[in-house]
N, C-alpha and C positions, 0 to 999 in steps of 0.2 A: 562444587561445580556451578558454575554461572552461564545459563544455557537461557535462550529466547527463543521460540517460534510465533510470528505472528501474521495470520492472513488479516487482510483488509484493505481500505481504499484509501488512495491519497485523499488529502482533501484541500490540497491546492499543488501548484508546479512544485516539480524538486528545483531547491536552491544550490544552486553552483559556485564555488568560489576557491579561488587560489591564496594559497596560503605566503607568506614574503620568502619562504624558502621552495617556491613552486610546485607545492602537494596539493593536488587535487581533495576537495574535501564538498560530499553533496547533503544537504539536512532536508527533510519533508514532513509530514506528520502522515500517521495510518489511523485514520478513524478503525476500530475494531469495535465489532458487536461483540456484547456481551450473552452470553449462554443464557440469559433468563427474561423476562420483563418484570416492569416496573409495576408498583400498584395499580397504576390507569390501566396497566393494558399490554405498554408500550415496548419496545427495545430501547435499550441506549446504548452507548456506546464508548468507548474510553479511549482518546486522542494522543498517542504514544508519540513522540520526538525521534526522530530516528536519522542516526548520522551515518555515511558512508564512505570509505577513501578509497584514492588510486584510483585505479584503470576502471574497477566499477562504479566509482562515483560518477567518472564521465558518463557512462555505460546509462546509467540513472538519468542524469538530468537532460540527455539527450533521445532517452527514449520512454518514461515514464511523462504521463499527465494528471490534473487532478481527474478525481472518482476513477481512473485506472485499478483494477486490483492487481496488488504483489503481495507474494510470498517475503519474507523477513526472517535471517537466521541470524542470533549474534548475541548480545552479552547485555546485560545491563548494567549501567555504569553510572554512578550517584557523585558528585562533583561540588564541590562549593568556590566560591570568589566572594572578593568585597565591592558592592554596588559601589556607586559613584557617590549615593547619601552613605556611606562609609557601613552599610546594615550588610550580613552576610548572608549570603544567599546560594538557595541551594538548587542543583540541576539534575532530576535526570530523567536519563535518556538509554536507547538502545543502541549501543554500535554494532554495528551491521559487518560480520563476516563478509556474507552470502545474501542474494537478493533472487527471487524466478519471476517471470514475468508470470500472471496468472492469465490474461488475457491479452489480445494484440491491441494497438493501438487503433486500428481499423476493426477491429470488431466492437470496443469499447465506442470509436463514435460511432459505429451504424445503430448502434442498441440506444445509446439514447440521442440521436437524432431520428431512430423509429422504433418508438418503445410498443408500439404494434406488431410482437412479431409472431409467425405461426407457431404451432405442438405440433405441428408434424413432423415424421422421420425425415431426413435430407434426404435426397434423390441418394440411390446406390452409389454413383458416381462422385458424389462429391462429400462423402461420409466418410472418406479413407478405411473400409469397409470395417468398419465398425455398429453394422445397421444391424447385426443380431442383439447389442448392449442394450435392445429399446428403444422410446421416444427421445427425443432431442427437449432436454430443459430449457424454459422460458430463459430470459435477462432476469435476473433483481434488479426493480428500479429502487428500488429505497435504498435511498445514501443520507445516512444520519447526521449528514449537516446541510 
């Protein structure tokens, strides 16, 4: 079985492009933290390629931005061609089933055009009454590129 799940942030615009037989085809990359740090201290992260067709790739490059985070479900898929200096070269990548938005586009730019935001619960009203689950979690501003 050849199965991917992967959360994380773009880390630039999804790319768009038509194929000469008119398929829709979107690629982006998902920075993904990794479970542990580094000797310093630190996280890193591992920058995954990820391609997507049809009606969701549109779906993709018209609604996804960079540091957006998405959900990723789909296969992994290892590829080789002959470069141009005639050396063979190897690709891979994730082909994407399935995509979920993990956050809105408007919520993703109010968080970092005000990365000051409060821990307090939402007013009842506007918590889609969810307000016994607890405090409302900060943004993550760390985007590991």
């Amino acid at each position: 079985m050849n199965k991917i799940i992967l959360l994380g942030r773009l880390t630039r615009d999804p790319e768009v492009r038509y194929t000469p037989t008119g398929k829709v085809v979107c690629q982006f990359t998902l920075a993904v933290d990794r479970p542990f740090a580094n000797q310093e201290g630190q996280r890193e992260a591992d920058f995954i390629p990820v391609v997507i067709w049809g009606k969701q790739a549109e779906t993709c490059g018209n609604s996804l931005t960079k540091g957006q985070r998405a959900l990723v479900e789909g296969r992994l898929q290892i590829r080789s061609y002959d470069g141009k200096d005639g050396n063979k070269r190897w690709v891979t990548e994730v082909i994407a089933d399935r995509f979920e938005f993990i956050e809105r586009k408007a919520d993703a730019a109010a968080a970092h055009s005000n990365p000051i935001r409060s821990a307090a619960p939402a007013a009842p009203a506007q918590d889609g009454g969810m307000s016994g689950f607890g405090q409302q979690v900060p943004f993550d501003e760390e985007i590991p590129f």
